[in-house]
C-alpha positions as CSV (number, residue, x, y, z in Angstrom):
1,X,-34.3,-51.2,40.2
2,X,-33.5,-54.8,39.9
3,X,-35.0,-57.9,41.7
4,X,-31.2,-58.1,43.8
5,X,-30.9,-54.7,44.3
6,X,-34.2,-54.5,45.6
7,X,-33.6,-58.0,47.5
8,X,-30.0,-56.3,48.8
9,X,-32.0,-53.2,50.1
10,X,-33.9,-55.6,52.3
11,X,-31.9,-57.2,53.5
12,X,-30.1,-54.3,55.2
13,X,-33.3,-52.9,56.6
14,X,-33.9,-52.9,60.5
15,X,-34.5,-56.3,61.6
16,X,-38.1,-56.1,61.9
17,X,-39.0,-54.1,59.0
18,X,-36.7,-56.9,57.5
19,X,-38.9,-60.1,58.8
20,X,-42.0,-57.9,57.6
21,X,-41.3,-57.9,54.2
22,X,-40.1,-61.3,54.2
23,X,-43.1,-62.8,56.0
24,X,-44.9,-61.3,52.5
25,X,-42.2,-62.1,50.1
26,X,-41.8,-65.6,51.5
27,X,-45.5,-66.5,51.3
28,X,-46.1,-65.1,47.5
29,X,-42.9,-66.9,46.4
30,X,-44.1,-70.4,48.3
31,X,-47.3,-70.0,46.6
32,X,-46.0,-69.1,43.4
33,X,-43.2,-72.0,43.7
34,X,-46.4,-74.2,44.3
35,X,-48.8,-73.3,41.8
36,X,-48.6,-75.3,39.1
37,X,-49.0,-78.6,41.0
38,X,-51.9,-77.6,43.0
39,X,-54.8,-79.9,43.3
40,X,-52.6,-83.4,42.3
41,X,-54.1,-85.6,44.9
42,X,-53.3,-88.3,44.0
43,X,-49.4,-89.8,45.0
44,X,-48.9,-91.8,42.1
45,X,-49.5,-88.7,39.9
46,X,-47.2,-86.4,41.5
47,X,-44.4,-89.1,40.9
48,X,-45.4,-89.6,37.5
49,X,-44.7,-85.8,37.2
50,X,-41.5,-84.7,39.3
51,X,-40.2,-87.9,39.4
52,X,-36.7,-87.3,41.3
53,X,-36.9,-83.8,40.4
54,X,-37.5,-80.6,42.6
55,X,-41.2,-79.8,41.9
56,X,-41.3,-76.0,42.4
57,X,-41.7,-73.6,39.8
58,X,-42.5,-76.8,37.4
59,X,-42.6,-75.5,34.1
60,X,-46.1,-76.9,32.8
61,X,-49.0,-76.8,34.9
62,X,-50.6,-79.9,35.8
63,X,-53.4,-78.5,38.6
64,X,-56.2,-80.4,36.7
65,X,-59.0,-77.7,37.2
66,X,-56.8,-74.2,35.8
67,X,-54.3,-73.2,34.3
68,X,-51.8,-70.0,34.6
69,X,-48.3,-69.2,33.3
70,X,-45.6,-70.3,35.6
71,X,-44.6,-67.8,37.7
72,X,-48.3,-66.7,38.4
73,X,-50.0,-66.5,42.0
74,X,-52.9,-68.2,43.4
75,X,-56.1,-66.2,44.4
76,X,-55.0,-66.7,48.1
77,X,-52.0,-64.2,47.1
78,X,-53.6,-62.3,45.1
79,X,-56.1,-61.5,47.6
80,X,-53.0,-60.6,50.1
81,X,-51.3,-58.6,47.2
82,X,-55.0,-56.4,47.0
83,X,-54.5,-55.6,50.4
84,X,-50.8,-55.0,50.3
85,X,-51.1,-52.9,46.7
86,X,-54.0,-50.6,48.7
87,X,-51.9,-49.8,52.0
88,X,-49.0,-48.9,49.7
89,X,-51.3,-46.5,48.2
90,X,-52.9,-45.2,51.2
91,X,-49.8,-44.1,52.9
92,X,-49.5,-47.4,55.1
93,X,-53.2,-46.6,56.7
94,X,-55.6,-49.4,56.2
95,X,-59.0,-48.0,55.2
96,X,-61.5,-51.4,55.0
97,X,-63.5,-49.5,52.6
98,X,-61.0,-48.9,50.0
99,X,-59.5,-52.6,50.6
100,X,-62.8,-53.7,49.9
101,X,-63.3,-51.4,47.0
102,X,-59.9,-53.0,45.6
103,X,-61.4,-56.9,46.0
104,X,-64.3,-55.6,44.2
105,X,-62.3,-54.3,41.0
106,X,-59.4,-57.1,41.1
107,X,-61.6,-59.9,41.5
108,X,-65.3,-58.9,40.4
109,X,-64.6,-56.5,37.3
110,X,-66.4,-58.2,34.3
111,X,-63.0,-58.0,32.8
112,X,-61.2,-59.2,35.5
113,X,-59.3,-62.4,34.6
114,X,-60.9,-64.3,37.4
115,X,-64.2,-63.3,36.2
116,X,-63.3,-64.6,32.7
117,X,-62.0,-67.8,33.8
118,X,-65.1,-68.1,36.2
119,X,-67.6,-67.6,33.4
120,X,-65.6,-70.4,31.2
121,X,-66.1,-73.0,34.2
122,X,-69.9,-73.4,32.9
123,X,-68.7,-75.3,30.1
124,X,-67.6,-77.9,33.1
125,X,-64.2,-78.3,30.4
126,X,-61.6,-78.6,32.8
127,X,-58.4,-77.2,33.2
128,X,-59.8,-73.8,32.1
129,X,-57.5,-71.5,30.7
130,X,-57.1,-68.4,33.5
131,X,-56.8,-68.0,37.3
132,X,-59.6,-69.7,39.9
133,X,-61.6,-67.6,41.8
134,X,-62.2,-68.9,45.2
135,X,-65.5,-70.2,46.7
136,X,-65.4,-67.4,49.6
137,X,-64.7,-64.3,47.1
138,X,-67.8,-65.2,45.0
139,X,-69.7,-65.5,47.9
140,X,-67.8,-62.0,49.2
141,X,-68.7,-60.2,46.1
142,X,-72.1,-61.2,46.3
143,X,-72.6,-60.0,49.6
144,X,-70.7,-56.5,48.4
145,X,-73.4,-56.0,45.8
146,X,-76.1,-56.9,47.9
147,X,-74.5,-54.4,50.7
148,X,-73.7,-57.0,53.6
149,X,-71.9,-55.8,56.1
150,X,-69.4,-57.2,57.0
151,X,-69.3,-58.9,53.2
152,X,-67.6,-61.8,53.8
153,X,-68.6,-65.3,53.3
154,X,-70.2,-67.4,56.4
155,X,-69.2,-70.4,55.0
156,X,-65.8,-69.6,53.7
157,X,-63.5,-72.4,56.3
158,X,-60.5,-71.4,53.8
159,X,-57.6,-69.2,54.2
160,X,-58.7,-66.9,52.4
161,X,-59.2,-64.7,55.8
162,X,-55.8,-65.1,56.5
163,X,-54.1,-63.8,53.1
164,X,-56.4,-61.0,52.7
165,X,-55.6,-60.1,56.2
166,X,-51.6,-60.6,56.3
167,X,-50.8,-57.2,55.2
168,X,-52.8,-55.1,57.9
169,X,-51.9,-57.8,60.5
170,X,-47.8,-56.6,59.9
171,X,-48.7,-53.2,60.1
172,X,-49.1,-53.2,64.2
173,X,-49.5,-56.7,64.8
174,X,-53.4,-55.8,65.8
175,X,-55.8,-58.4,66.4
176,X,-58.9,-56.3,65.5
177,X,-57.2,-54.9,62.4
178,X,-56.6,-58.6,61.3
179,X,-59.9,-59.5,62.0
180,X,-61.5,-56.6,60.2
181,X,-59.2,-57.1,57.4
182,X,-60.9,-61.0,56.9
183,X,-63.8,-60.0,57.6
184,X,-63.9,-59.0,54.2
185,X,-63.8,-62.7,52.5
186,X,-65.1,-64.5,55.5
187,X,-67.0,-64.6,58.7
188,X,-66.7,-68.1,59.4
189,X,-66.4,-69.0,63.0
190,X,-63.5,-72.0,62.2
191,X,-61.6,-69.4,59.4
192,X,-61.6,-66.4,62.4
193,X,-60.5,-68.6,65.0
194,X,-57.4,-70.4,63.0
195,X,-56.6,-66.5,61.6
196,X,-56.3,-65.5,65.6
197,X,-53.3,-68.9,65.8
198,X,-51.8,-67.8,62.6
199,X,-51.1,-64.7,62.8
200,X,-49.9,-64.9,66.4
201,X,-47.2,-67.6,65.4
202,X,-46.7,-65.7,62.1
203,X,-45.6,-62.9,65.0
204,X,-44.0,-65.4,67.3
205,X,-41.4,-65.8,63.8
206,X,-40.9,-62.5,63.6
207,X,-40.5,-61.2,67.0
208,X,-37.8,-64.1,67.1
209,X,-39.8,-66.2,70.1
210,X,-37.9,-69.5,70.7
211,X,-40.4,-71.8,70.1
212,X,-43.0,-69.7,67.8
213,X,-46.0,-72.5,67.3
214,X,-45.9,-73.8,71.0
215,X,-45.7,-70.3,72.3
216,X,-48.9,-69.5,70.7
217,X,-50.5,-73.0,71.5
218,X,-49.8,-72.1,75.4
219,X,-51.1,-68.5,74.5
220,X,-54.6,-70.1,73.2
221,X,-54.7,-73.1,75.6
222,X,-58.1,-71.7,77.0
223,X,-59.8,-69.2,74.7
224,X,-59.6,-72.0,71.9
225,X,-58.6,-75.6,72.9
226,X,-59.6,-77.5,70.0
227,X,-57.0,-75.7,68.4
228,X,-54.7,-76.0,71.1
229,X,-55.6,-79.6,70.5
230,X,-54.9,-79.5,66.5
231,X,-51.3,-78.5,67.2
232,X,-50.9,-81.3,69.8
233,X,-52.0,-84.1,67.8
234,X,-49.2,-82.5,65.0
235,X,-47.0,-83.0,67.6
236,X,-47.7,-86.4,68.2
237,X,-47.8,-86.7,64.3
238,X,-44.1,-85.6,64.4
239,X,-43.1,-87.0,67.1
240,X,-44.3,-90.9,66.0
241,X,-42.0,-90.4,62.8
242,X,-44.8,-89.2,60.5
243,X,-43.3,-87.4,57.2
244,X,-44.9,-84.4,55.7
245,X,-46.3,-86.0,53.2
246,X,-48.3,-88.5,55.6
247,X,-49.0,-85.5,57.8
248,X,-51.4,-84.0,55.3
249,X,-52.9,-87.1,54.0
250,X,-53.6,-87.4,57.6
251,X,-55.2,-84.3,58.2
252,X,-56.5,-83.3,55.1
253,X,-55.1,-82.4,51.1
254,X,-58.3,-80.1,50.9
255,X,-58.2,-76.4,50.8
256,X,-60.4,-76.0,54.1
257,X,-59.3,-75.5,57.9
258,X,-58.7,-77.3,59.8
259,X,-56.4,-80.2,57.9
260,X,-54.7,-77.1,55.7
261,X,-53.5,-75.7,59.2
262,X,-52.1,-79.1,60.3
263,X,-50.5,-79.9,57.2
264,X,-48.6,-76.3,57.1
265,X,-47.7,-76.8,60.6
266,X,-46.0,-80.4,59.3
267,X,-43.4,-78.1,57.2
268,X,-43.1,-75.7,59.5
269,X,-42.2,-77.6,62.6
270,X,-40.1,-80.0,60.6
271,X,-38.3,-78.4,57.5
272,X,-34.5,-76.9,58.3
273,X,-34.8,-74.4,55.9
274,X,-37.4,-72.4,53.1
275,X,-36.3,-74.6,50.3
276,X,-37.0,-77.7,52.0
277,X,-40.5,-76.6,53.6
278,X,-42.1,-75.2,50.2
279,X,-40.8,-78.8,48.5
280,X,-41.9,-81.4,50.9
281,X,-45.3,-79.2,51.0
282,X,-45.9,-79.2,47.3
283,X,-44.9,-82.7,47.1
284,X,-47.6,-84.0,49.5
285,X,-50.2,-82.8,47.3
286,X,-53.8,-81.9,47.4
287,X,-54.4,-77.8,47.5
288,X,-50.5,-77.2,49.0
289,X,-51.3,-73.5,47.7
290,X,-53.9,-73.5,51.0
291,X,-50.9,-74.3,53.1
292,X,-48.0,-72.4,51.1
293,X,-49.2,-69.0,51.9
294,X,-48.7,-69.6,55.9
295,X,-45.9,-72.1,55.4
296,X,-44.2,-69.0,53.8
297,X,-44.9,-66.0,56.0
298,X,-43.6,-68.2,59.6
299,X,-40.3,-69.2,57.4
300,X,-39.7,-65.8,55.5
301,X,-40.1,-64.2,58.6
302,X,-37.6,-67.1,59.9
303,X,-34.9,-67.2,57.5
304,X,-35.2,-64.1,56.4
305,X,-35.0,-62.4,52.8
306,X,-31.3,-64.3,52.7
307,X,-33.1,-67.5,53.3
308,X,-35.3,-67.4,50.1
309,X,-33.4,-68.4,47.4
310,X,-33.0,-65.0,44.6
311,X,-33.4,-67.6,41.2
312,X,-36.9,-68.3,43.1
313,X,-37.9,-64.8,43.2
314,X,-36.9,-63.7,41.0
315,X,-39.1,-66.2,38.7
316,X,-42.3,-64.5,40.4
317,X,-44.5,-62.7,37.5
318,X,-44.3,-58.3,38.6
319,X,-42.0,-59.6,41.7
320,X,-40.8,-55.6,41.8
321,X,-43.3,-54.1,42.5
322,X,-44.7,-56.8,44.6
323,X,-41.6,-55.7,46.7
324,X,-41.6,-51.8,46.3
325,X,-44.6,-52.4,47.7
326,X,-43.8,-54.5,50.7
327,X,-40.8,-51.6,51.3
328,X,-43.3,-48.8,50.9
329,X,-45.4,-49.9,53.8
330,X,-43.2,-52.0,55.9
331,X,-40.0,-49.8,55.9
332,X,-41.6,-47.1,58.2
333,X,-44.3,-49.0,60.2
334,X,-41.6,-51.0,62.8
């Protein structure tokens, strides 16, 4: 079936089966939109690059430290697309073990592409030629082998938790299930606590809550105040006439929690539509793939399927089944 067939059939679903699969569809395409000028940290570069052109889906890549095929996903979606590829084989159940199991082959298989790439990073010859493995997975699939449980990394502050959890989060919007589910990358305190905030606004979007973000931020006010307190200073970020673009040079470019948090919640809060948030995020710089993935899921699940434009996803390497997928597990599970 074709991308707008596929995209049609969506769009026609129940409403919440609807925001579902575009919570998934819209973080893979904001990360694959992003890709290629990850890790530009520099302002001067990123104009010497886009110029006054829209930077998503840039043909060439220009992340200085890999290099994939336009149209490719980061290892923060392809850790979500594990999970999602496993519940659409197990029937919509989520069995840890086999999601696990799946991690193991995609990312740890001596074959695997990111095993390749990881093993031409010796040479320190940068960009290497292949996708980049994250910090928290190689720590993850050395605590599989050595038969920690759970396996994931203590020191992993990334998002990693969150991608790899998205898809069992959607299925009942379960807490422990999400938490389980990242448990498999990471078991660090700061990445648990931001996954709890995330995927309760990612909920707030699709449940249709007025105000999504502040809803949660009065929802966590006393189980997790410095959080609490993260959103608020955004606020005030916003609020003082701060762009996007200062938001995250502000809080952070770097991949880790908590500045990727803050500078996702600058797109979020502030962009009028999908198009705008991916752009202004990419165009700020530093690892926007670390904020893309969440910036994606709130405004898929905000906008909708029809708020994702179809020559984007259409540009998304195996974007079929990426949503036969998302149908095969979200249609039934509302």
């Amino acid at each position: 079936m074709s991308v707008s067939k596929l995209v049609c059939g969506v769009a026609g679903m129940p409403e919440e089966a609807k925001k579902k699969i575009s919570c998934i569809l819209g973080a893979v395409v904001a990360d694959a939109a992003s890709l290629p000028l990850e890790w530009i940290y520099k302002d001067e570069t990123m104009t010497g690059i886009v110029g006054d052109k829209n930077p998503e889906f840039w043909p060439e890549s220009h992340c200085p430290f890999y290099t994939v095929p336009t149209g490719s996903v980061s290892c923060y979606t392809d850790e979500m697309l594990t999970t999602l590829d496993t519940l659409a084989k197990n029937d919509a159940q989520l069995d840890i073990s086999k999601v696990s199991a799946a991690v193991q082959v995609k990312f740890g298989s001596p074959d695997s592409p990111y095993q390749v790439a990881l093993a031409k990073r010796a040479e320190k010859k940068y960009p290497v030629p292949g996708p980049w493995i994250n910090g928290g997975v190689i720590k993850s699939l050395a605590n599989m082998t050595a038969g920690t449980l759970p396996p994931g990394s203590d020191t992993c502050e990334d998002n990693d938790g969150l991608a790899v959890c998205l898809p069992a989060y959607l299925l009942q919007f379960c807490p422990v299930q999400a938490a389980t589910t990242a448990n498999i990358l990471t078991t660090n305190n700061t990445a648990v606590t931001h996954m709890k905030v995330q995927t309760q606004i990612i909920n707030n979007f699709i449940k249709g809550v007025d105000d999504p973000v502040g809803a949660a931020k009065d929802q966590f006010v006393t189980d997790l105040p410095e959080i609490v307190k993260e959103i608020t200073d955004v606020n005030a970020a916003i609020a003082s006439g701060n762009s996007v673009k200062d938001i995250v040079s502000t809080f952070g470019k770097a991949c880790g929690l908590p500045g990727s948090f803050q500078g996702a919640l600058a797109s979020i809060l502030t962009a009028p539509d999908f198009v705008s948030a991916v752009r202004m995020n990419i165009l700020a710089g530093g690892d926007c793939n670390a904020r893309a993935n969440f910036i994606g899921a709130c405004l898929g699940a905000k906008f909708g399927v029809e708020g994702i434009p179809m020559e984007w996803i259409e540009k998304v390497t195996d974007v079929e089944k990426i949503i036969e997928n998302t149908v095969k597990v979200f249609a039934s599970s509302s």
